[in-house]
VEXDREN-2710 file (C-alpha; in Angstrom, 1 decimal):
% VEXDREN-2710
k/r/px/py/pz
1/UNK/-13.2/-4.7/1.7
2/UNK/-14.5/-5.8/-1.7
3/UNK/-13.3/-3.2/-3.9
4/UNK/-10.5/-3.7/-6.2
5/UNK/-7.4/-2.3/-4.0
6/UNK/-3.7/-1.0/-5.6
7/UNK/-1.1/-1.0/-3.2
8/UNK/2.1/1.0/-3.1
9/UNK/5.8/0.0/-2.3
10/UNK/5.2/1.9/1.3
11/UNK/2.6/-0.5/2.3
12/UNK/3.9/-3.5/0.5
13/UNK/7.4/-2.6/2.8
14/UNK/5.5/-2.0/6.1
15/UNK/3.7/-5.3/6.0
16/UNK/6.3/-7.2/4.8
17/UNK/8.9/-6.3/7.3
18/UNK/6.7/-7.9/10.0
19/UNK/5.1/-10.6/8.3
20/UNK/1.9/-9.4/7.5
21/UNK/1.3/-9.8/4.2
22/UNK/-1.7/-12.2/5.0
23/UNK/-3.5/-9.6/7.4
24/UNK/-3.4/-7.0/4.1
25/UNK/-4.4/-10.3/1.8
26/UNK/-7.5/-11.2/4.8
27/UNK/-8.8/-7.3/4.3
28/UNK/-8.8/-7.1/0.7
29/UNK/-10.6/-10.9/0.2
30/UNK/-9.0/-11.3/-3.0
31/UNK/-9.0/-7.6/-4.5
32/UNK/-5.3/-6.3/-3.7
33/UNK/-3.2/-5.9/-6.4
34/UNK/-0.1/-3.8/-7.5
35/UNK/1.5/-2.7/-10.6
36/UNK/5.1/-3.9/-12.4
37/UNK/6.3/-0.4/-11.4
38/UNK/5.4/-1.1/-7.8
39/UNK/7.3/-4.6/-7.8
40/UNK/10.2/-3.1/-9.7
41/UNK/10.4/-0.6/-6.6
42/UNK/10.0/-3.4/-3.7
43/UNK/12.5/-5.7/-5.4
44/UNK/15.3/-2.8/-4.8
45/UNK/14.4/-2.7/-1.2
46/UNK/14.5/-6.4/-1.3
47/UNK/18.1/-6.2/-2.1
48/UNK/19.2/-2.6/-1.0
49/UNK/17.1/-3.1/2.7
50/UNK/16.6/-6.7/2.9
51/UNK/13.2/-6.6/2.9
52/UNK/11.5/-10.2/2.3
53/UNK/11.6/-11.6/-1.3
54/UNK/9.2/-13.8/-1.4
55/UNK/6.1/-12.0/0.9
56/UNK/4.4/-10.4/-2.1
57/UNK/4.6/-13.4/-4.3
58/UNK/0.8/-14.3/-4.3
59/UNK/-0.2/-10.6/-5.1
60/UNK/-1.6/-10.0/-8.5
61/UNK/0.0/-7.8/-10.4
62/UNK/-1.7/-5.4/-13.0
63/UNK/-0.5/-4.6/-16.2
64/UNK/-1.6/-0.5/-17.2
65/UNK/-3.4/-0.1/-20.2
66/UNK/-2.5/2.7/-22.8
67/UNK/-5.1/4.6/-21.4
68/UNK/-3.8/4.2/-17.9
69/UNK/-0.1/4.4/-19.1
70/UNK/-1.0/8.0/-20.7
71/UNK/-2.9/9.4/-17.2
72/UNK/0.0/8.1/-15.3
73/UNK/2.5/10.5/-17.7
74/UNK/0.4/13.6/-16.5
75/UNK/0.8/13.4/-12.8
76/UNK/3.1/15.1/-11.2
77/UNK/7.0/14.0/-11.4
78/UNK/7.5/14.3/-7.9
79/UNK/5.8/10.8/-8.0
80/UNK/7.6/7.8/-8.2
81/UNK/6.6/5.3/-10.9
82/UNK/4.8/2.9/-8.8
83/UNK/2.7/5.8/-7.1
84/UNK/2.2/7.2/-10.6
85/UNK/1.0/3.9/-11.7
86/UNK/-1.1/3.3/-9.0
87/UNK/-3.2/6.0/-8.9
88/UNK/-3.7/6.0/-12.8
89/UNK/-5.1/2.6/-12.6
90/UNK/-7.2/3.3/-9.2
91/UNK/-8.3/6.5/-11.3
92/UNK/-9.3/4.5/-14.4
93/UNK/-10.6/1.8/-12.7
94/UNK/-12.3/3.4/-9.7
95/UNK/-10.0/1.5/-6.9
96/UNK/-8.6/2.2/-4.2
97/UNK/-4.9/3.0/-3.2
98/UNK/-3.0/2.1/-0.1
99/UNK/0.0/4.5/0.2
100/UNK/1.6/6.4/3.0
101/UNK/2.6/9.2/0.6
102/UNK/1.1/12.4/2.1
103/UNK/2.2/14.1/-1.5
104/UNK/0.5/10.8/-3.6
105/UNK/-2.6/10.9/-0.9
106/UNK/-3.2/14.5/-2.1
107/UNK/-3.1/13.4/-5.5
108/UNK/-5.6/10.9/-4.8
109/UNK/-8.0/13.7/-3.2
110/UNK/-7.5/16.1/-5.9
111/UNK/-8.8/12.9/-8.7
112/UNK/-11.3/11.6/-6.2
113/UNK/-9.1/8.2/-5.5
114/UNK/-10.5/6.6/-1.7
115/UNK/-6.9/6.3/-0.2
116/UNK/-5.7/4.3/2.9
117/UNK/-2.3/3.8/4.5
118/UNK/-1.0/1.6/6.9
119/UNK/-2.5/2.8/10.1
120/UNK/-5.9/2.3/7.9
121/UNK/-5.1/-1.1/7.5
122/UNK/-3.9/-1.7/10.5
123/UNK/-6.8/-0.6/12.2
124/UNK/-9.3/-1.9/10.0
125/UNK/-8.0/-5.1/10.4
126/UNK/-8.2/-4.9/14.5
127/UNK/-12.3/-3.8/13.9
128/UNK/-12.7/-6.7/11.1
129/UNK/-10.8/-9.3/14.0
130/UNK/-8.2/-9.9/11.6
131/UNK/-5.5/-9.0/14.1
132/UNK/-5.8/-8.1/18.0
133/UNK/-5.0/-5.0/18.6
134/UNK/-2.2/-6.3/20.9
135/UNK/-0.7/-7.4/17.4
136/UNK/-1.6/-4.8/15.2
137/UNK/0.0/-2.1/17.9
138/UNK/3.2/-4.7/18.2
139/UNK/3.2/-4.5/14.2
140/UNK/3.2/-0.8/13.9
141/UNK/5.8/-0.4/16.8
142/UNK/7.9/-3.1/14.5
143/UNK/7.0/-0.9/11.4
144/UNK/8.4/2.5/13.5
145/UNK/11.5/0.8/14.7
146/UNK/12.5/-0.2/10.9
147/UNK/12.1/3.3/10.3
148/UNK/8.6/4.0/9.2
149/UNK/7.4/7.7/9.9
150/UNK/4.1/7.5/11.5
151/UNK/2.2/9.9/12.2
152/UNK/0.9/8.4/15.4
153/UNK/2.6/5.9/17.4
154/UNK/-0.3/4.1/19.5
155/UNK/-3.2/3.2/17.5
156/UNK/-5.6/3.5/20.6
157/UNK/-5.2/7.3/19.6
158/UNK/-7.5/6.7/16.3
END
Protein backbone atom coordinates (compact mmCIF):
# COMPACT_ATOMS: atom_id res chain seq x y z
CA UNK A 1 0.00 0.00 0.00
CA UNK A 2 1.27 3.41 -1.17
CA UNK A 3 -0.67 5.76 0.75
CA UNK A 4 0.68 7.62 3.51
CA UNK A 5 -0.29 5.33 6.63
CA UNK A 6 -0.54 6.59 10.65
CA UNK A 7 -0.26 3.95 13.04
CA UNK A 8 -1.59 3.71 16.60
CA UNK A 9 0.10 2.41 19.84
CA UNK A 10 -2.44 -0.90 19.42
CA UNK A 11 -0.79 -1.85 16.29
CA UNK A 12 2.65 -0.53 16.99
CA UNK A 13 2.16 -3.15 20.43
CA UNK A 14 0.75 -6.13 18.45
CA UNK A 15 3.55 -6.20 15.96
CA UNK A 16 6.11 -5.52 18.13
CA UNK A 17 5.47 -8.15 20.65
CA UNK A 18 6.09 -10.84 17.90
CA UNK A 19 8.66 -9.32 15.91
CA UNK A 20 6.94 -7.96 13.15
CA UNK A 21 7.64 -4.72 12.67
CA UNK A 22 9.18 -5.42 9.24
CA UNK A 23 5.97 -7.28 7.85
CA UNK A 24 3.99 -3.74 8.81
CA UNK A 25 7.27 -1.72 7.29
CA UNK A 26 7.04 -4.49 3.84
CA UNK A 27 3.04 -3.38 3.48
CA UNK A 28 3.34 0.27 3.81
CA UNK A 29 6.68 0.48 1.22
CA UNK A 30 7.89 3.35 2.96
CA UNK A 31 4.55 5.32 3.93
CA UNK A 32 3.96 4.28 7.82
CA UNK A 33 4.43 6.74 10.12
CA UNK A 34 3.24 7.72 13.67
CA UNK A 35 2.96 10.69 15.75
CA UNK A 36 5.16 11.98 19.11
CA UNK A 37 1.88 11.25 21.04
CA UNK A 38 1.85 7.76 19.68
CA UNK A 39 5.60 7.09 20.77
CA UNK A 40 5.08 8.78 23.99
CA UNK A 41 2.27 6.04 24.55
CA UNK A 42 4.46 2.86 23.30
CA UNK A 43 7.45 4.01 25.36
CA UNK A 44 5.18 3.39 28.68
CA UNK A 45 4.38 0.04 27.51
CA UNK A 46 8.02 -0.40 26.75
CA UNK A 47 8.70 0.08 30.38
CA UNK A 48 5.32 -0.75 32.17
CA UNK A 49 4.80 -4.22 29.72
CA UNK A 50 8.12 -4.79 28.35
CA UNK A 51 7.27 -4.32 25.08
CA UNK A 52 10.55 -4.00 22.70
CA UNK A 53 12.35 -0.68 22.76
CA UNK A 54 13.97 -0.55 19.92
CA UNK A 55 11.24 -2.22 17.17
CA UNK A 56 9.80 1.12 16.10
CA UNK A 57 13.09 2.84 15.84
CA UNK A 58 13.15 3.24 11.93
CA UNK A 59 9.44 4.52 11.86
CA UNK A 60 9.10 8.15 10.95
CA UNK A 61 7.54 10.11 13.10
CA UNK A 62 5.27 13.13 12.26
CA UNK A 63 5.13 16.25 13.81
CA UNK A 64 1.08 17.89 13.84
CA UNK A 65 0.77 21.07 12.40
CA UNK A 66 -1.36 23.86 14.16
CA UNK A 67 -4.02 23.02 11.90
CA UNK A 68 -3.85 19.38 12.78
CA UNK A 69 -3.06 20.12 16.54
CA UNK A 70 -6.48 22.25 16.59
CA UNK A 71 -8.72 19.18 14.83
CA UNK A 72 -7.15 16.87 17.18
CA UNK A 73 -8.52 19.23 20.32
CA UNK A 74 -12.16 18.65 18.86
CA UNK A 75 -12.38 14.97 18.94
CA UNK A 76 -13.80 13.28 21.42
CA UNK A 77 -11.87 12.96 24.98
CA UNK A 78 -12.62 9.43 25.26
CA UNK A 79 -9.59 9.32 22.79
CA UNK A 80 -6.24 8.93 23.87
CA UNK A 81 -3.66 11.39 22.60
CA UNK A 82 -2.01 9.27 20.13
CA UNK A 83 -5.54 8.17 18.62
CA UNK A 84 -6.46 11.81 18.70
CA UNK A 85 -3.38 12.72 16.83
CA UNK A 86 -3.60 10.15 14.51
CA UNK A 87 -6.73 10.70 13.05
CA UNK A 88 -6.27 14.58 12.88
CA UNK A 89 -3.24 14.14 10.74
CA UNK A 90 -4.87 11.06 8.54
CA UNK A 91 -7.98 13.66 8.40
CA UNK A 92 -5.77 16.56 7.19
CA UNK A 93 -3.66 14.72 5.17
CA UNK A 94 -6.04 12.11 3.67
CA UNK A 95 -4.10 8.87 5.25
CA UNK A 96 -4.92 6.14 6.51
CA UNK A 97 -5.01 4.81 10.26
CA UNK A 98 -4.13 1.52 11.56
CA UNK A 99 -5.84 1.11 15.06
CA UNK A 100 -7.75 -1.61 16.75
CA UNK A 101 -9.88 0.97 18.58
CA UNK A 102 -13.51 0.03 17.75
CA UNK A 103 -14.41 3.75 19.50
CA UNK A 104 -11.25 5.60 17.31
CA UNK A 105 -12.40 3.26 14.10
CA UNK A 106 -15.89 4.95 14.41
CA UNK A 107 -14.28 8.14 14.55
CA UNK A 108 -12.50 7.50 11.50
CA UNK A 109 -16.01 6.46 9.70
CA UNK A 110 -17.78 9.39 10.89
CA UNK A 111 -14.62 11.91 9.19
CA UNK A 112 -14.22 9.54 6.20
CA UNK A 113 -10.61 8.27 7.56
CA UNK A 114 -9.91 4.48 5.46
CA UNK A 115 -9.01 2.53 8.74
CA UNK A 116 -7.26 -0.89 9.22
CA UNK A 117 -6.33 -2.98 12.26
CA UNK A 118 -4.23 -5.73 12.84
CA UNK A 119 -6.19 -8.51 11.42
CA UNK A 120 -6.14 -6.08 8.17
CA UNK A 121 -2.61 -6.21 8.16
CA UNK A 122 -2.17 -9.37 8.96
CA UNK A 123 -4.15 -10.59 6.30
CA UNK A 124 -3.11 -8.21 3.72
CA UNK A 125 0.28 -9.17 4.28
CA UNK A 126 -0.61 -13.14 3.73
CA UNK A 127 -2.44 -12.03 0.10
CA UNK A 128 0.61 -9.57 -0.77
CA UNK A 129 3.17 -12.97 0.29
CA UNK A 130 4.62 -10.90 2.87
CA UNK A 131 4.00 -13.63 5.48
CA UNK A 132 2.51 -17.26 5.05
CA UNK A 133 -0.35 -17.61 6.48
CA UNK A 134 1.10 -20.37 8.67
CA UNK A 135 3.01 -17.24 10.22
CA UNK A 136 0.64 -14.61 10.13
CA UNK A 137 -2.04 -17.13 12.02
CA UNK A 138 1.10 -18.13 14.55
CA UNK A 139 1.46 -14.16 14.95
CA UNK A 140 -1.99 -13.43 15.83
CA UNK A 141 -2.28 -16.49 18.14
CA UNK A 142 1.15 -14.81 19.82
CA UNK A 143 -0.72 -11.35 19.63
CA UNK A 144 -4.03 -13.21 21.60
CA UNK A 145 -1.96 -14.95 24.11
CA UNK A 146 -0.17 -11.43 25.16
CA UNK A 147 -3.60 -10.30 25.66
CA UNK A 148 -4.81 -8.83 22.53
CA UNK A 149 -8.76 -8.93 22.12
CA UNK A 150 -9.49 -10.10 18.76
CA UNK A 151 -12.34 -10.27 17.36
CA UNK A 152 -11.60 -13.45 15.54
CA UNK A 153 -9.13 -15.96 16.39
CA UNK A 154 -8.36 -17.96 13.07
CA UNK A 155 -7.79 -15.73 10.15
CA UNK A 156 -9.01 -18.46 7.67
CA UNK A 157 -12.47 -17.04 9.04
CA UNK A 158 -11.91 -13.67 6.96
Amino acid sequence: MSQLSLLDNTVLSNFARVQLASAVYSYWKGQARTTSQVLAEYHAGVIAAGLPATAWRELPVLELTPAETNFGDTLPARLGDGERSCLAVAHARQAIIATDDLFARQVAKRYRILAVGTLGILTRCVQRGILTHSKAQAALDQMIAAGYRAPIDNLGAL
